[in-house]
C-alpha positions in Angstrom: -20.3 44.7 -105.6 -21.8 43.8 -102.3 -19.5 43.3 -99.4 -19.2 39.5 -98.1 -20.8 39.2 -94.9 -17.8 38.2 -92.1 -18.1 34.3 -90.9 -20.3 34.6 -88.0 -22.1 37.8 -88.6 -25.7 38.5 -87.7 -27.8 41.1 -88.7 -29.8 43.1 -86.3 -33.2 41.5 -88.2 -31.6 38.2 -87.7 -30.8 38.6 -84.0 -34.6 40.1 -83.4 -35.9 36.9 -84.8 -33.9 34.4 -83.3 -34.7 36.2 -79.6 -38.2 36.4 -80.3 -38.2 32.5 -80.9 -35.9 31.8 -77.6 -38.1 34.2 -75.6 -41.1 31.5 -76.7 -38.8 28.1 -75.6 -37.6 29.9 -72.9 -41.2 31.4 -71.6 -42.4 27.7 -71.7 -40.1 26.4 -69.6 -40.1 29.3 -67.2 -43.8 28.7 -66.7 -43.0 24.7 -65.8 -40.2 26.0 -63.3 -42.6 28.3 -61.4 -45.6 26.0 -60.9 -46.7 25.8 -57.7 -47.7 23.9 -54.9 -46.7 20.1 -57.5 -47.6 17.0 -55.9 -44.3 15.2 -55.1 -45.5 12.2 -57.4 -45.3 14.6 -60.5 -41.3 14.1 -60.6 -40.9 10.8 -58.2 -39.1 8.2 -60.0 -36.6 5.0 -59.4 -33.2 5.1 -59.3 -31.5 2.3 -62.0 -28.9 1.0 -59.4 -30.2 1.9 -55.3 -26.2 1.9 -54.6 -25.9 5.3 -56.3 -26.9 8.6 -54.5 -27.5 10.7 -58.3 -27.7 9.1 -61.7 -27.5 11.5 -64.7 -29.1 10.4 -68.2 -29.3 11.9 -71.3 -28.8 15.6 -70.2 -29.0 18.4 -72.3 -28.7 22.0 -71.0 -28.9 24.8 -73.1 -28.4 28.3 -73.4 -30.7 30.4 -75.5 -28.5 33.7 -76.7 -28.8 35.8 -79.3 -26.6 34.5 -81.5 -28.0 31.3 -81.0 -28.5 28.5 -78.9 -25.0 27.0 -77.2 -24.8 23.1 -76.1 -23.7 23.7 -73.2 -24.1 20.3 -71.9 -24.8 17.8 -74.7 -26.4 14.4 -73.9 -24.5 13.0 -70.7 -25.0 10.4 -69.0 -22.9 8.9 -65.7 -23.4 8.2 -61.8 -22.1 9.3 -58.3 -22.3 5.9 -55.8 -22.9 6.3 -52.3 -19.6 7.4 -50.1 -17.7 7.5 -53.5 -15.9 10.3 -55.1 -16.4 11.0 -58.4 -14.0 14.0 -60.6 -15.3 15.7 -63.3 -12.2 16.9 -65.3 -11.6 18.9 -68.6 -10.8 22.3 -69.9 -12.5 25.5 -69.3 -15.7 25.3 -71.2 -16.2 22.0 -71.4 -19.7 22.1 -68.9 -18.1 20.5 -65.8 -19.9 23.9 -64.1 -23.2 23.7 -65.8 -23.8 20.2 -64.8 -23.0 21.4 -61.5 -25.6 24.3 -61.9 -27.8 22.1 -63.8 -28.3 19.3 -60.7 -28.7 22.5 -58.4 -31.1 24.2 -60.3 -28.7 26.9 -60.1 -28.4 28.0 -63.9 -28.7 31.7 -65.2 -32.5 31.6 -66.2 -34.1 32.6 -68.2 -31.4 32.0 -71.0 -30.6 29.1 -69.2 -32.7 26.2 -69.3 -32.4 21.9 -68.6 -33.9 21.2 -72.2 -34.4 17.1 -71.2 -32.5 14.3 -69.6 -32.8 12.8 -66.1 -30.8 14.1 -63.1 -32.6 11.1 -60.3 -31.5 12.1 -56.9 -31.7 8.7 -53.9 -33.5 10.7 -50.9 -32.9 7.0 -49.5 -36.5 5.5 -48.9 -38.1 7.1 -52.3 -36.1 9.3 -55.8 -37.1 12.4 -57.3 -36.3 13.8 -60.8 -34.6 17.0 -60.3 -35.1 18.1 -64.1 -38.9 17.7 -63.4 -39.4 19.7 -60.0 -40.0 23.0 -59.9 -37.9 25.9 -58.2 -40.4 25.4 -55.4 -40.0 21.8 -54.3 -36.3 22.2 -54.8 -35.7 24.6 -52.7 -36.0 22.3 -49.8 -33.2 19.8 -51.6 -30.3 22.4 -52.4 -28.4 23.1 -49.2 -30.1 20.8 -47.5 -29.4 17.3 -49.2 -27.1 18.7 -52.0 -24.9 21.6 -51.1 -22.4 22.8 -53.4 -18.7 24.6 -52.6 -18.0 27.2 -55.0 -15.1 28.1 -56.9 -14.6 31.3 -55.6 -15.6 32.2 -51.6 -15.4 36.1 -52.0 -18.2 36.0 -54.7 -20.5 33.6 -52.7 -20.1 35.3 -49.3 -22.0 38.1 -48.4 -19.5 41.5 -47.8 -21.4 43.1 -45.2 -22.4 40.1 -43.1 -20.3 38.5 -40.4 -19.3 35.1 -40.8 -21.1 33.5 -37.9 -24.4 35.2 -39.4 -23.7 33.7 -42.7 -23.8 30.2 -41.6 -26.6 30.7 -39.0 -28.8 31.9 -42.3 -28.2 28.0 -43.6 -29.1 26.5 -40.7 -32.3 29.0 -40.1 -33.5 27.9 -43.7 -33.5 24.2 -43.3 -35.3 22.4 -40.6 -33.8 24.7 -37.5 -37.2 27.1 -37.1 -38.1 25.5 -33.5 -34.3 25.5 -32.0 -33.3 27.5 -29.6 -30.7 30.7 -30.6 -28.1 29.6 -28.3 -28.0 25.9 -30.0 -27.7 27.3 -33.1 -24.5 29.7 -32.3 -23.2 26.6 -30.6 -23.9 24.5 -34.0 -22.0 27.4 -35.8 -19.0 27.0 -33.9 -19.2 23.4 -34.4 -19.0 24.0 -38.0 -15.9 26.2 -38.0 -14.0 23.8 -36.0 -15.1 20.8 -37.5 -13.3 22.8 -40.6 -10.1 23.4 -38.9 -10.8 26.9 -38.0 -8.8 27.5 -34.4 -10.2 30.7 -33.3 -14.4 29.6 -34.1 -15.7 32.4 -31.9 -13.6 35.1 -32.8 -13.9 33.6 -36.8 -17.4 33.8 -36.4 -18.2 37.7 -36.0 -15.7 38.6 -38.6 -16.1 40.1 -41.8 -15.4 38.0 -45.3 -12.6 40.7 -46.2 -10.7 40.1 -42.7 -9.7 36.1 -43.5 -7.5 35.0 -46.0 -8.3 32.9 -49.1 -7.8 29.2 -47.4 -10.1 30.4 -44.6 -12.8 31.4 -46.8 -12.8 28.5 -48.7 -13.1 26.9 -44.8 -16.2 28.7 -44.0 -17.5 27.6 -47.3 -17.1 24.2 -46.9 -18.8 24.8 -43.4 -21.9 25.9 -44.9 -22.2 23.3 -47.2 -21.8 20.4 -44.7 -23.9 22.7 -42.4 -26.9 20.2 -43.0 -25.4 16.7 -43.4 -25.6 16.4 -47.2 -26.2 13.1 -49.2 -24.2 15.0 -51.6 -21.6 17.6 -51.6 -20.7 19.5 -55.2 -17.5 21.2 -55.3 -16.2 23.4 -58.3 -12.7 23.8 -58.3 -12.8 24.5 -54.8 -8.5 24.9 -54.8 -8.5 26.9 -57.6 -7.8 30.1 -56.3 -5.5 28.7 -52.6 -1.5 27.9 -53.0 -0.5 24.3 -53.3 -0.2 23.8 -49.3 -3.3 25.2 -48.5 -4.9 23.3 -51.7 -3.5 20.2 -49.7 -5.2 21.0 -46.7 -8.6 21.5 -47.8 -8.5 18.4 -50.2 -7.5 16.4 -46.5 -10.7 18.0 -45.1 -13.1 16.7 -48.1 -11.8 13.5 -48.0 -12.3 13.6 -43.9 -15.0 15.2 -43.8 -16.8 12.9 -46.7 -15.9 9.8 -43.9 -17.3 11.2 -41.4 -21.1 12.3 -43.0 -21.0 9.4 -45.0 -21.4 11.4 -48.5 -20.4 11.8 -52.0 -18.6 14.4 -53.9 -18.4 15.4 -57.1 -15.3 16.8 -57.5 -15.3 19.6 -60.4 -11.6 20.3 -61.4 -9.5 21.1 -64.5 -6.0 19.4 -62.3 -5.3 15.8 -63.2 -2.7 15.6 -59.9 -5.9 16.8 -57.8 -8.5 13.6 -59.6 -5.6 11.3 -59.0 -5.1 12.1 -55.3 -9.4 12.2 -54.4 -11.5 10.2 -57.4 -12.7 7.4 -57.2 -14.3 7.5 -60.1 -13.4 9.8 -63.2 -15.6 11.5 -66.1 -13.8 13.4 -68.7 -15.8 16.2 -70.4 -15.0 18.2 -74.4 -17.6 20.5 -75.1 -20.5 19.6 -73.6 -20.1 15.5 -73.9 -18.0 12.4 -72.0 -15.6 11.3 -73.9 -14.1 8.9 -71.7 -15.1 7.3 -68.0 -14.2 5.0 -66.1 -12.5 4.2 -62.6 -9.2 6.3 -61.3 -7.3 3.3 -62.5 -8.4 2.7 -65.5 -8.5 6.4 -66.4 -4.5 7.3 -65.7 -3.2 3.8 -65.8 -5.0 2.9 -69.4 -6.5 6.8 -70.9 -8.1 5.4 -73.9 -9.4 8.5 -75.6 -7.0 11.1 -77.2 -7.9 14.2 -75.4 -7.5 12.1 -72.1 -4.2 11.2 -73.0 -2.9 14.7 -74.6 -4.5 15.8 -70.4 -1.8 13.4 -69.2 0.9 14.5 -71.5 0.3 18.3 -70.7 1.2 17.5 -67.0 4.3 18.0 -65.1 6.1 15.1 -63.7 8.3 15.2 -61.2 11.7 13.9 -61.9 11.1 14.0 -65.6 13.0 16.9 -67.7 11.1 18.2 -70.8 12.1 21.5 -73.2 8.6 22.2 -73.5 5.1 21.0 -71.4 3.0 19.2 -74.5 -0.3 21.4 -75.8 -3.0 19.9 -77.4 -3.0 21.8 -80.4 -6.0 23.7 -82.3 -8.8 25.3 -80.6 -12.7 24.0 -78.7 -15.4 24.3 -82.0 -18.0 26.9 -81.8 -20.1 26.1 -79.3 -23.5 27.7 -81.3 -22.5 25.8 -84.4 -21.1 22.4 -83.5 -20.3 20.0 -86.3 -21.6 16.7 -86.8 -18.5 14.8 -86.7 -16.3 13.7 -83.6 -15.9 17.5 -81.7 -12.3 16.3 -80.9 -11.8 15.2 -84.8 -10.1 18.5 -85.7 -7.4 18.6 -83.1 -6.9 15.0 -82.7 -3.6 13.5 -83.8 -4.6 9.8 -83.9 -7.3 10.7 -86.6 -8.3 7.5 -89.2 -11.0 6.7 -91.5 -14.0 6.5 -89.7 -13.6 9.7 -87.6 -14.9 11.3 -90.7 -18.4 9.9 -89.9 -20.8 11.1 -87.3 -20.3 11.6 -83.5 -19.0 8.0 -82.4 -21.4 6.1 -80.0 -19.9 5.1 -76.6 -18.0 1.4 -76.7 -17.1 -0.6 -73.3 -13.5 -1.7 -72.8 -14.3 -2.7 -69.3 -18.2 -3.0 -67.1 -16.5 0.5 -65.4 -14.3 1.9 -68.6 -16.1 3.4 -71.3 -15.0 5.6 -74.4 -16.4 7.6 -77.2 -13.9 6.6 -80.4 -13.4 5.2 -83.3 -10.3 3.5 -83.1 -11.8 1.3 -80.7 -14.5 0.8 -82.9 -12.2 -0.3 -85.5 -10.5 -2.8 -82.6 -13.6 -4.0 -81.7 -14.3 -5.1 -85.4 -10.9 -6.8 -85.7 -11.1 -8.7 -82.8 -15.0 -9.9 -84.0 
């Protein structure tokens, strides 16, 4: 009697023919990525509303693996205005990162690859189409107009290069060719303080290893603003601090956003962190919104059942509880994703129609918008 193959299983014949039809998809796109010397007007567009410094529509980002192809990010669309905030929130693996990576052009190539959408980025008198340029032309966007703060300082600062060095590397890259050294050591201290840092100078020659974690993520945000961004990314950038220097840094965005005049997009998996900073929040499960809206209508009305089993997970203070509430069940294979609601499984306010496809997205307000089908159901009533 043969032996029943395990759920999940691939053969090695199986694996050798899915990669040789990835290394195709992913070949074609690699060759649009590396053109050359593009005329500007081959990924010029118009931004929808002028008010908004990035508008994402429709994206899709893929990863092309051996096992299969993963939806990483799934269709999504939303907006970052001008001198707004806007948090991305969600659990691990829901894309919050690779829609960062994807609107830096940062994403692990080959396997990784913007499959279509439109990511239009306002350079104020004209928009481009970031999923159209190639690696060429955006080079001159990424760290100079969009700068991103990382998760994790140690693994995006060099080891064996001093601090001052680091940041003088930024400014050497972008538009500082023709100034003189000695204005561009005074621009690095400039930086550090204008992050807080007390002792700049001495700051400035040491080594990564020699600060602690809050001052690392210091320097980082340093860098980033070394430029004046339109727009400044940060993933999880309190992750890895303590709640007092998490404060701190949070206080610095927000003051440092003032004075620039920019935007964030705040990536983060704390709801007490999106309260304090968003304006504006998108919630993300696997790959997809599910919900949007502004701060107030997010935690004052959470319409969507993953956005409200979020809230219930948090602490409050002042309230006593046995046990913090879990949204139970587990995130669907990302390779094989079904073709229903992706929360439909774990949700606990299931009816009758979640059993159809994946629900469209329904307005409760202009700003508020959720992807459900008890509101589709309401909706119906009310007509």
């Amino acid at each position: 009697m043969a032996k029943k193959k395990e759920e999940g299983y691939l053969s090695a014949k199986e694996s050798r023919r899915i990669s040789r039809e990835n290394r195709k998809i992913t070949n074609a796109f690699e060759k649009k990525n590396k053109r050359k010397r593009v005329p500007e007007s081959e990924f010029a567009t118009r931004m929808k509303d002028p008010g908004n410094v990035l508008e994402i529509e429709g994206l899709h980002t893929y990863f092309f693996t051996d096992v299969g192809t993963v939806k990483s990010v799934d269709g999504i669309s939303f907006e970052v205005p001008i001198g707004k905030t806007v948090g991305i929130v969600g659990e691990s693996g829901c894309g919050k990162s690779v829609t960062s990576l994807s609107i830096m052009q940062l994403l692990q190539r080959p396997q990784g690859q913007i499959v279509s959408g439109e990511i239009r980025f306002n350079k104020g008198d004209r928009a481009i189409d970031i999923a159209q340029m190639p690696i060429e032309a955006m080079q001159k966007i990424r760290g100079n107009e969009i700068s991103m703060i990382f998760q994790e300082p140690m693994t995006s600062l060099n080891p064996v290069f001093k601090i001052g060095d680091q940041i003088k590397e930024v400014l050497d890259l972008h538009n500082y060719d023709n100034i003189p050294e000695e204005r561009i050591n005074e621009k690095v201290i400039e930086l550090l303080e204008m992050v807080g840092i007390a002792n700049s100078r001495g700051v400035a020659k040491m080594y990564p290893h020699e600060l602690s974690g809050g001052m690392r993520q210091r320097v980082m945000i340093s860098m980033a603003l070394a430029c004046d961004p339109k727009l400044i990314i940060a993933d999880e950038p309190t992750t890895a601090l303590d709640v007092t220097i998490q404060a701190q840094i949070l206080d610095l965005l927000r003051n440092l956003k003032d004075r620039i005049n920019s935007s964030i997009m705040l990536i983060t998996h704390d709801l007490g962190v999106i309260a304090e900073m968003a304006d504006y929040v998108v919630v993300m499960y696997s790959g997809r919104i599910v919900e949007k809206g502004t701060a107030q209508e997010i935690f004052s009305n959470p319409a969507h059942p993953y956005t409200q089993g979020l809230m219930a997970s948090k602490p409050v203070v002042g309230k006593k509880v046995d046990k913090l509430y879990s949204i139970p069940g587990k995130v669907p294979n990302p390779v094989n994703m079904p073709d229903y609601c992706y929360f439909r499984d774990r949700c606990e306010k299931r009816c009758a129609a979640c059993d159809g496809e994946y629900p469209g997205e329904i307005s409760l307000s202009p700003t508020h918008k959720v992807s459900c089908y008890r509101f589709f159901e309401q909706e119906n009533k009310e007509a």
